[in-house]
C-alpha positions as CSV (number, residue, x, y, z in Angstrom):
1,X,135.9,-127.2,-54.3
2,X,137.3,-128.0,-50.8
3,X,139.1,-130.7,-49.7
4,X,136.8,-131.4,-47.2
5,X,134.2,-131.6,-49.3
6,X,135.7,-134.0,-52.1
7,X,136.7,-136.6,-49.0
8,X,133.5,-136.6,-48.5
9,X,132.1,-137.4,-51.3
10,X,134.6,-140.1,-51.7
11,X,133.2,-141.5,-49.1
12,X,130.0,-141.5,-50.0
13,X,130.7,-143.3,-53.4
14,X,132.4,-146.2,-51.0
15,X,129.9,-146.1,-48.8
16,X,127.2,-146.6,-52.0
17,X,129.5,-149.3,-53.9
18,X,129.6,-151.5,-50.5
19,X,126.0,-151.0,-50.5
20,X,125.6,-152.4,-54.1
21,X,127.9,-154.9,-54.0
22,X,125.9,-156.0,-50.4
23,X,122.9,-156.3,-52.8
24,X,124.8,-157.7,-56.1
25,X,122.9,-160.8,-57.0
26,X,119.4,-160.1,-55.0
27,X,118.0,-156.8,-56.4
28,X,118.6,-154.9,-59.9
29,X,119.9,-151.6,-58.5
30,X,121.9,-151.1,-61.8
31,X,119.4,-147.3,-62.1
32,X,120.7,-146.5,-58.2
33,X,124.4,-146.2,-59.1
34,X,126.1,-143.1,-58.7
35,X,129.5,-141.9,-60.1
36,X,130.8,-138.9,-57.4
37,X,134.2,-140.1,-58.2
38,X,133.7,-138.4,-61.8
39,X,132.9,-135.4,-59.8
40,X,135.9,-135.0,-58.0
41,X,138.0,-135.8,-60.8
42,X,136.4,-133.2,-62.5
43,X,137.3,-131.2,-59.6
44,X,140.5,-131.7,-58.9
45,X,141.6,-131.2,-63.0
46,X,141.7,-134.5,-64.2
47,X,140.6,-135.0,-68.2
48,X,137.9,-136.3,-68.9
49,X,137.4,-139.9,-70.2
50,X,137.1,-139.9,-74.0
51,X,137.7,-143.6,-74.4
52,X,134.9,-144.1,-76.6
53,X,135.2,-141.9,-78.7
54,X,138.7,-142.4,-79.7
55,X,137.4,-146.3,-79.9
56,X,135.3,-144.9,-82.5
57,X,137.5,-143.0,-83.9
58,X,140.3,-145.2,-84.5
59,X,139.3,-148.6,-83.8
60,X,140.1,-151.2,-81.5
61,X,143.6,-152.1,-82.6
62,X,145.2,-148.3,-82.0
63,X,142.5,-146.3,-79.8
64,X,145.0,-146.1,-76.9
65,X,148.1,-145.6,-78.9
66,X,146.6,-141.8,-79.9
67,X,147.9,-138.8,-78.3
68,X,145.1,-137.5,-77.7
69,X,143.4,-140.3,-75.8
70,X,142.9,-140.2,-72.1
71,X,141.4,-142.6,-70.1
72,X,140.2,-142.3,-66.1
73,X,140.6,-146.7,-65.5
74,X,143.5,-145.8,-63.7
75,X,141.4,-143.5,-61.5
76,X,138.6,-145.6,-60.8
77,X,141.5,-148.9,-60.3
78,X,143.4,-147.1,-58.2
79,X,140.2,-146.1,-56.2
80,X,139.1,-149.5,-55.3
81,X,142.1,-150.4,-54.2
82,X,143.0,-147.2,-51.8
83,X,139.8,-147.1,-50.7
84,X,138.6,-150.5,-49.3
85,X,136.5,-149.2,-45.9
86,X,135.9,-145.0,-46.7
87,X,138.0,-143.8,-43.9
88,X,138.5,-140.2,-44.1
89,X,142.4,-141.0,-43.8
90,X,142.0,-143.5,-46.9
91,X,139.7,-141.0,-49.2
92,X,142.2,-137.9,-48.1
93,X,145.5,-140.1,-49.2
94,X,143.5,-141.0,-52.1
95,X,142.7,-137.8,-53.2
96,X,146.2,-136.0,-52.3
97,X,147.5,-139.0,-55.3
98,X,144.7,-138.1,-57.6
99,X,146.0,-133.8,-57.3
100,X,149.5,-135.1,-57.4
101,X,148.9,-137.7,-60.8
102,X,146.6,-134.8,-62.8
103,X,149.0,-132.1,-61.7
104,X,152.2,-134.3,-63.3
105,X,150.4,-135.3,-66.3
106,X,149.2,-131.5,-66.9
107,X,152.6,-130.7,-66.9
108,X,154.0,-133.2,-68.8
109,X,151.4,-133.0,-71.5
110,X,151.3,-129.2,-71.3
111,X,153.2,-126.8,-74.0
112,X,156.9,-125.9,-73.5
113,X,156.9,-122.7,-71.6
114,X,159.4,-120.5,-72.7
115,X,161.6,-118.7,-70.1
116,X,161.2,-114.4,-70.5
117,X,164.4,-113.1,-68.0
């Protein structure tokens, strides 16, 4: 997808969780909330979310402490705070962390690649 594209639909979803939060406390608009930030983290590489399932899996007491288990918090954390009015300039430096974080931990996760010369 292009960049200019995921930018913007980062800041659409700030532009809709002001909106909400504008609302929080006066209206139920729990059925109106939209998640584009799961779209560009799809987009740019970043695993999905299988907290649940490792929850179920493995419990409470070691969910996190398994491999295999990936969590987007960080993501979604590290949105709200980058991202506090949905300039273009905060969504773009956002999303240059977001290529640069999935990018490191594909490589670190990744198999050892063995050198052919």
């Amino acid at each position: 997808m292009d960049e200019t594209i995921l930018i913007k639909l980062l800041q659409i979803q700030s532009q809709h969780q002001r909106k909400l939060r504008e609302f929080a406390g006066k209206l139920n608009l729990s059925y109106f909330e939209l998640d584009l930030l799961s779209l560009v983290l799809d987009a740019v590489g970043v695993p999905a979310d299988n907290t649940i399932e490792q929850i179920g899996k493995y419990g409470y007491g070691s969910w996190i402490e398994q491999p295999n288990t990936f969590s987007r918090a960080w993501y979604y954390d590290k949105f709200q705070q980058c991202v506090t009015q949905g300039a273009y300039e905060e969504c773009k430096d956002y999303l240059e962390k977001i290529i640069i974080t999935s990018t490191f931990h594909h490589l670190l996760n990744s198999k050892k690649i063995e050198l052919v010369i």
